[in-house]
C-alpha positions as CSV (number, residue, x, y, z in Angstrom):
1,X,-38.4,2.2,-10.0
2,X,-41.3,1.8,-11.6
3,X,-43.6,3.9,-9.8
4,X,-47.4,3.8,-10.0
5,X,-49.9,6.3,-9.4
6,X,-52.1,6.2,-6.4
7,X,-55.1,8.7,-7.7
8,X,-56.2,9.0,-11.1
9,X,-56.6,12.9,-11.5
10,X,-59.9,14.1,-13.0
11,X,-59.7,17.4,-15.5
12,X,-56.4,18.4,-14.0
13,X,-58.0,19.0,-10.4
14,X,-55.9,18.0,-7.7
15,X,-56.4,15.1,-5.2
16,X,-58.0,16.3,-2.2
17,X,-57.1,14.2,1.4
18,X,-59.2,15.7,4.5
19,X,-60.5,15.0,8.0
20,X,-59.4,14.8,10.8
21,X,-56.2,15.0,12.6
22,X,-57.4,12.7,15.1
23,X,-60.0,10.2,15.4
24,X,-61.9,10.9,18.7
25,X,-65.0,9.9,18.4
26,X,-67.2,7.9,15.9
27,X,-69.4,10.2,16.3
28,X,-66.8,13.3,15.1
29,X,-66.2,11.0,12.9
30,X,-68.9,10.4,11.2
31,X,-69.8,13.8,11.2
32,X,-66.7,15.4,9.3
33,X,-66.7,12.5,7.0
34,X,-70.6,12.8,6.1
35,X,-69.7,16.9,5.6
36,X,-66.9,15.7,3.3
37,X,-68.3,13.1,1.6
38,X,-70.9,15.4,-0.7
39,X,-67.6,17.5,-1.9
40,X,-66.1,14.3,-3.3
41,X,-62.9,14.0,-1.9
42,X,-60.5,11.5,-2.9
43,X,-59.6,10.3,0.5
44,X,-60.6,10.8,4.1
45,X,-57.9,10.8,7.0
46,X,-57.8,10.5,10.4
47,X,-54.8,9.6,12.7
48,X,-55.2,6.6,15.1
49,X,-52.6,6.5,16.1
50,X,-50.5,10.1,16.9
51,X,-46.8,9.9,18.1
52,X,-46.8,13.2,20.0
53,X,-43.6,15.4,21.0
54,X,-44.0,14.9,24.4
55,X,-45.6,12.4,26.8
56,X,-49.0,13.0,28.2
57,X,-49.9,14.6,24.9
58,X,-52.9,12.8,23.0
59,X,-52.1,10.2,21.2
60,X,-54.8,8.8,19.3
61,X,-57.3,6.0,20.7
62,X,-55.7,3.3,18.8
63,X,-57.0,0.5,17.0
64,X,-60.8,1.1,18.6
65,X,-60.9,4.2,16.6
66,X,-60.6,1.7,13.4
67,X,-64.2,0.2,12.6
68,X,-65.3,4.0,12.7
69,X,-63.3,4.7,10.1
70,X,-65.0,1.1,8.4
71,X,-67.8,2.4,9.1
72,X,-67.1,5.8,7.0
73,X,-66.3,3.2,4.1
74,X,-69.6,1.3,4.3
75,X,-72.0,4.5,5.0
76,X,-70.5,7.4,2.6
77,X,-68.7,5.0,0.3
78,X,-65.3,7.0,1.0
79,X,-61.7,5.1,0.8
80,X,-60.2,5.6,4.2
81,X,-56.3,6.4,5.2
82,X,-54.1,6.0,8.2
83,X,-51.0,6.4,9.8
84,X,-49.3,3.8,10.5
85,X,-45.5,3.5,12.7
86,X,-44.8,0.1,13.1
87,X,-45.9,-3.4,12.3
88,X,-48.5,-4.2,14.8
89,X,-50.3,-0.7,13.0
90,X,-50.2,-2.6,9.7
91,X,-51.4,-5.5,10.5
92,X,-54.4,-3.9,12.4
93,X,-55.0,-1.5,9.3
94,X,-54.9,-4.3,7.2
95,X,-57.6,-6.4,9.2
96,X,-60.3,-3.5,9.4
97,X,-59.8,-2.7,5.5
98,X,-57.9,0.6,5.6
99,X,-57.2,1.7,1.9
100,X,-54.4,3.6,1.9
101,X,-51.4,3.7,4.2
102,X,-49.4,6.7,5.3
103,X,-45.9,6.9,7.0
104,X,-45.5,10.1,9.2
105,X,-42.2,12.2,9.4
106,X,-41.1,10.7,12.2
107,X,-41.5,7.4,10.7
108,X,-39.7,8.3,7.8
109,X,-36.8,9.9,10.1
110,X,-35.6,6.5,10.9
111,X,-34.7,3.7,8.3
112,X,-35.4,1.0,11.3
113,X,-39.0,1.7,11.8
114,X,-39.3,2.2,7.8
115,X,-38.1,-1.1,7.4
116,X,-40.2,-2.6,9.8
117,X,-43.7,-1.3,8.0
118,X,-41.7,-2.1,4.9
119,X,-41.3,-5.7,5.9
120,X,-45.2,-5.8,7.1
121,X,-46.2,-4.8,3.9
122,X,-44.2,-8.0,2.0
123,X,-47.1,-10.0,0.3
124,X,-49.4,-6.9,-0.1
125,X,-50.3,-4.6,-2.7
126,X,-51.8,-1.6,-0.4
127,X,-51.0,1.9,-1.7
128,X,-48.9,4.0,0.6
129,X,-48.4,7.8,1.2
130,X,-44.7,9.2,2.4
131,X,-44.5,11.9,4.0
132,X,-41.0,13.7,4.5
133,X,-39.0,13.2,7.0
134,X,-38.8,15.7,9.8
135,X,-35.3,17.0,9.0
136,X,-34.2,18.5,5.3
137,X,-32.6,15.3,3.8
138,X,-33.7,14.7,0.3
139,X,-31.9,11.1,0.4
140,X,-33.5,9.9,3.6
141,X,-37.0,10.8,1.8
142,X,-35.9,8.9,-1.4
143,X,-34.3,6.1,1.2
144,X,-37.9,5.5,2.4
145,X,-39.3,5.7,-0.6
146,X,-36.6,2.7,-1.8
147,X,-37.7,0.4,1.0
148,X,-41.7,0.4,0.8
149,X,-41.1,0.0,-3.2
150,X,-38.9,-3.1,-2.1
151,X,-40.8,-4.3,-0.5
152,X,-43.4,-5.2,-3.5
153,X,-45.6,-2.1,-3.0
154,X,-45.3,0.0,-6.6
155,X,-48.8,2.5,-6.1
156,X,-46.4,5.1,-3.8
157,X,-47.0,8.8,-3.3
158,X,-45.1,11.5,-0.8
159,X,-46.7,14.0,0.7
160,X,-44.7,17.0,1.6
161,X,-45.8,18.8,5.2
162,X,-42.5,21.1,5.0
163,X,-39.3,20.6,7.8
164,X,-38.3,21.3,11.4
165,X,-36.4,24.4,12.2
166,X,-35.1,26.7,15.0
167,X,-35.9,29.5,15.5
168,X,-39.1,32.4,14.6
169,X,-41.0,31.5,11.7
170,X,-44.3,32.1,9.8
171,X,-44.8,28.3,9.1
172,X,-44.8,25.8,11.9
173,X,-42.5,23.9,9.2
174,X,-40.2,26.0,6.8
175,X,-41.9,24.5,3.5
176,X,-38.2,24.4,1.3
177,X,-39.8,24.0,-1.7
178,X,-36.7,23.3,-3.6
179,X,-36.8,19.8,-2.2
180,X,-40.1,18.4,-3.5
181,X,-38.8,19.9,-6.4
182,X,-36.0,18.1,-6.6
183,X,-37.8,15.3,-5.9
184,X,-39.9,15.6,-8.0
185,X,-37.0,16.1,-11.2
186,X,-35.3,12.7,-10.1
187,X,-39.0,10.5,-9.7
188,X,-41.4,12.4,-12.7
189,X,-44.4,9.6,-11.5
190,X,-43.9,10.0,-8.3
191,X,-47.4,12.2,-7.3
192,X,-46.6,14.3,-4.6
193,X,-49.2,15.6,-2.0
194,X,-48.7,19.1,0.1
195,X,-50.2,18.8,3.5
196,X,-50.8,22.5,4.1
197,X,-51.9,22.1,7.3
198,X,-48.5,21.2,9.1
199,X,-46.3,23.6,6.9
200,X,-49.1,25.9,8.2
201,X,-49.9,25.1,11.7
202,X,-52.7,28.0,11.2
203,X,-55.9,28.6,9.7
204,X,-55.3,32.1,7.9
205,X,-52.2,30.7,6.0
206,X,-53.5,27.7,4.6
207,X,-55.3,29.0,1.4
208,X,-51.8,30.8,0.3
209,X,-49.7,27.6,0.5
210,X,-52.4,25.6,-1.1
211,X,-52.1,27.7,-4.0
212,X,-48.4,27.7,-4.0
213,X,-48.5,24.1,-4.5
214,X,-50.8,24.4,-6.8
215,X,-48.9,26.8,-8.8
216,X,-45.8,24.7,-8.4
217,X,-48.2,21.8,-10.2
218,X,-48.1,19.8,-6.8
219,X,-50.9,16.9,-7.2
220,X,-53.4,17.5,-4.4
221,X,-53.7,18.8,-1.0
222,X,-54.0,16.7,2.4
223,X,-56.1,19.7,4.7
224,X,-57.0,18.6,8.5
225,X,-60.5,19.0,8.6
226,X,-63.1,19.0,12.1
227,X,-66.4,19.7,12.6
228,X,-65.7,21.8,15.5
229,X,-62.0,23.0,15.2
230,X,-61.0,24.9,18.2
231,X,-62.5,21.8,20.9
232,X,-59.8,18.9,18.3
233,X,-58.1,17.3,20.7
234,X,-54.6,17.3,18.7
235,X,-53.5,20.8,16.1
236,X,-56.8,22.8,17.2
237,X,-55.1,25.6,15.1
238,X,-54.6,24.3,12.1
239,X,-57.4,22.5,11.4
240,X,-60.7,24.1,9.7
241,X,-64.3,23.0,9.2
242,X,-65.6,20.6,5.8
243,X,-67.8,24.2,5.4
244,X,-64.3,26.2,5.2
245,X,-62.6,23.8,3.3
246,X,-65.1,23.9,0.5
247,X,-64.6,27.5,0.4
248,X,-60.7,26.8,0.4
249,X,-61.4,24.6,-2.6
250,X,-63.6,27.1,-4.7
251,X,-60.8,29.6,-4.7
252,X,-58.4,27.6,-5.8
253,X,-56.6,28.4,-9.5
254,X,-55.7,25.4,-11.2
255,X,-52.8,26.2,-13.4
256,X,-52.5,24.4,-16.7
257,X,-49.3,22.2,-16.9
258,X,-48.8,22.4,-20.3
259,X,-50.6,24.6,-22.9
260,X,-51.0,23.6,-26.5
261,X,-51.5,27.2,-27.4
262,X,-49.0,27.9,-30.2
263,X,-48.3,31.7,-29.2
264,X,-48.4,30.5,-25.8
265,X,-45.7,28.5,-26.2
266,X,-43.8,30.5,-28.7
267,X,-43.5,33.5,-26.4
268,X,-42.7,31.3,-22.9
269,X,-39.6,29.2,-25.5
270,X,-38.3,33.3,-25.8
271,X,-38.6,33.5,-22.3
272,X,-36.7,29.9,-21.6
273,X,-33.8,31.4,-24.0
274,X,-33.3,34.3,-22.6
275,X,-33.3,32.9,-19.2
276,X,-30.4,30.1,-21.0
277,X,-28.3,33.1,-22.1
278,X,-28.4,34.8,-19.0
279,X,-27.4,31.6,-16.9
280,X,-24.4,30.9,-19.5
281,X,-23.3,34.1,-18.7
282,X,-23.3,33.7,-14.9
283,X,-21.9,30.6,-15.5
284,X,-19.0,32.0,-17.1
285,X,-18.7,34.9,-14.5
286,X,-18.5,32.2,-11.8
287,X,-15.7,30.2,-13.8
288,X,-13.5,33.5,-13.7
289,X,-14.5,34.3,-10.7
290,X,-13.0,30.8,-9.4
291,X,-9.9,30.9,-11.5
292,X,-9.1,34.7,-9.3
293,X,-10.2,32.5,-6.3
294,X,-7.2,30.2,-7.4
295,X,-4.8,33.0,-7.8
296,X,-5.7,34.0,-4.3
297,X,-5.0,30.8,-2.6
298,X,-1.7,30.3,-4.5
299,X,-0.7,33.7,-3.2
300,X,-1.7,33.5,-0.1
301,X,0.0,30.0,0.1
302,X,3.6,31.7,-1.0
303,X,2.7,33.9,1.8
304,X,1.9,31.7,4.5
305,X,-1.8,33.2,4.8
306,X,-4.8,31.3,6.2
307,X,-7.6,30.7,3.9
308,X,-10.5,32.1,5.7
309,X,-10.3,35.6,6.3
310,X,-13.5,36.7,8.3
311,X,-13.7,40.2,8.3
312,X,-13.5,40.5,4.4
313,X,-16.1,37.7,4.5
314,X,-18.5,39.7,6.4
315,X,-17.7,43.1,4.1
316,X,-18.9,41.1,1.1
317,X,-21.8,39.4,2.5
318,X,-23.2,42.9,4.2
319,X,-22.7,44.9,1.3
320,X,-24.1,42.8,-1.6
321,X,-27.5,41.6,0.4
322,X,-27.9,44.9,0.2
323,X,-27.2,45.5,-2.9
324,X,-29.2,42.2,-4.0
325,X,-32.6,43.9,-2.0
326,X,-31.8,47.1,-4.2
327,X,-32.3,44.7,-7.7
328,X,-35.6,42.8,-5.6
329,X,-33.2,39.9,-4.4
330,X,-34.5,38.6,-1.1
331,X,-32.2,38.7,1.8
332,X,-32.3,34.8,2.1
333,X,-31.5,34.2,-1.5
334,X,-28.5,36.3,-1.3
335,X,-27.7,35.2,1.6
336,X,-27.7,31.6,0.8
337,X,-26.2,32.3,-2.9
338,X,-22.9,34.1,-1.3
339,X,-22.6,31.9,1.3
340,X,-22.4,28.6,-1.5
341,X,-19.7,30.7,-3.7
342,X,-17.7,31.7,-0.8
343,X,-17.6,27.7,0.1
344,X,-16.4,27.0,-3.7
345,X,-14.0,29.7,-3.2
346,X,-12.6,28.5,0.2
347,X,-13.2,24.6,-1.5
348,X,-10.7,25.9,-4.5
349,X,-8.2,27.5,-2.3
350,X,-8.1,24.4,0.0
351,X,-7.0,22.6,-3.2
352,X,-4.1,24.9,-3.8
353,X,-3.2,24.9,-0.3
354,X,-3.0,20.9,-0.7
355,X,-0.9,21.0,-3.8
């Protein structure tokens, strides 16, 4: 796919998407995006329509709310973005000039209503924003990505507001950074957006993920903005005022993504090698490791032994996160690497088992 940029980056500062996560007034409106306009963001938002959890939530005042966001073009010269769900939303974007198009996550859940927006958008050249879809699947983001590029539409971005989950947690969406990444490896073009606000879902957290994306070399920042956060009418606690933001903003280091310092980049090559060496040594450790694993499963097939054997399972995975926190390894690191090499192991014995 030949991808194209939506926002042309100025002095490697990142693309900054705010207001509101609703429109509920043109007079709120107005306000935020008057507040926003002399910070020069790239793009102002506000929802129009909101597809809430339950029913009798807000959810959004529909395509009234859309000449106020017009307006917002004509009086602070600002491009505008929306979300849009389904056809009827594109076509009504569309009409009242709407620059940019986004697709929320639980657009992007489902292929059906992707393709329907997709199949709007035939005959247009409208950029549009994806965000990821609620659940962790890396190939239902790129599957969404596939069908608005299909469909004729080559200025695409993503814009990562981290996944669903059970269970405690600081975020209201466990960011999974690896995934972007990932994402990011397989599409290099591809600009991709972290809406801090919904991996947040709280003010006092949102400057520290904003810099993680920024130190991950993320692209901009999509911040739900309000002129009077805590009467919104939709995510009171996550949004912040234009005034805040700015402050948000100023903070901000911008990391350099690639440094033409000679040293520089003579000292971080040593680095890069030793990190190669080690990794070819754990890769060799791992091989051996799953040659015994082989052994094991051929003796315990002679023996008429089952595979899985759960109480040895739960001596190794007790005792090395332990050990792991002992060398700084987090407990979810270990926990997750053991967990993948005991599923190669019981993967390799299956094998034998099968011979």
């Amino acid at each position: 796919m030949d991808i194209q940029p939506i926002f042309n980056k100025k002095n490697n500062q990142p693309v900054i998407i705010a207001g509101p996560c609703s429109a509920e007034s043109e007079k709120q409106i107005m306000a935020t995006a008057e507040a926003l306009a002399k910070q020069n963001i790239d793009l102002f938002r506000a929802g129009i329509w909101k597809p809430r959890t339950r029913p009798g939530s807000f959810e959004g005042v529909g395509r009234v709310g859309l000449p106020w966001l017009k307006k917002v073009k004509e009086e602070t010269g600002l491009k505008v973005t929306t979300e849009v769900a389904k056809k009827d939303h594109v076509f009504e974007a569309l009409k009242h000039g709407i620059d940019v198009l986004w697709l929320g996550a639980r657009t992007t859940v489902n292929p059906f209503s992707v393709q329907e927006v997709a199949d709007a958008l035939q005959g247009t050249d409208i950029p549009v924003m994806i965000k990821n879809p609620i659940n962790p699947d890396l190939k239902l983001w790129i599957g969404a990505i596939e069908r608005i590029y299909n469909a004729g539409i080559t200025k695409v971005a993503v814009i990562h507001r981290g996944f669903s989950h059970h269970g405690d947690s600081d975020f209201r969406n466990i960011p999974r950074w690896q995934i972007p990444i990932e994402l990011k490896r397989q599409f290099p073009n591809l600009e991709i957006i972290c809406d801090n606000s919904h991996i947040c879902g709280r003010r006092d957290t949102l400057a520290a993920v904003a810099q993680k994306a920024m130190d991950l070399d993320f692209d901009g920042l999509m911040t739900e903005t309000h002129p009077d956060p805590d009467e919104a009418w939709s995510d009171a606690k996550q949004q912040i005022t234009p005034e805040t933001l700015k402050g948000l903003l100023g903070n901000l280091v911008i990391r350099e993504a690639d440094l033409q310092n000679e040293s520089f980049k003579k000292t971080l090559a040593h680095f890069r090698s030793e990190i190669d060496e080690i990794d070819a040594e754990l890769l060799n450790l791992l091989g051996k490791r799953m040659q015994i694993a082989d052994q094991i499963g051929r003796y315990k097939k002679d023996n008429n032994i089952s595979i899985l054997q759960s109480s040895r399972w739960n001596e190794i995975l007790e005792k090395q996160v332990v050990k792991g926190a002992e060398k700084g390894l987090s407990m979810g690191f270990m926990s997750s690497m053991l967990r993948a090499i005991h599923q190669e192991s019981i993967n390799t014995q299956a094998e034998v088992m099968k011979d």
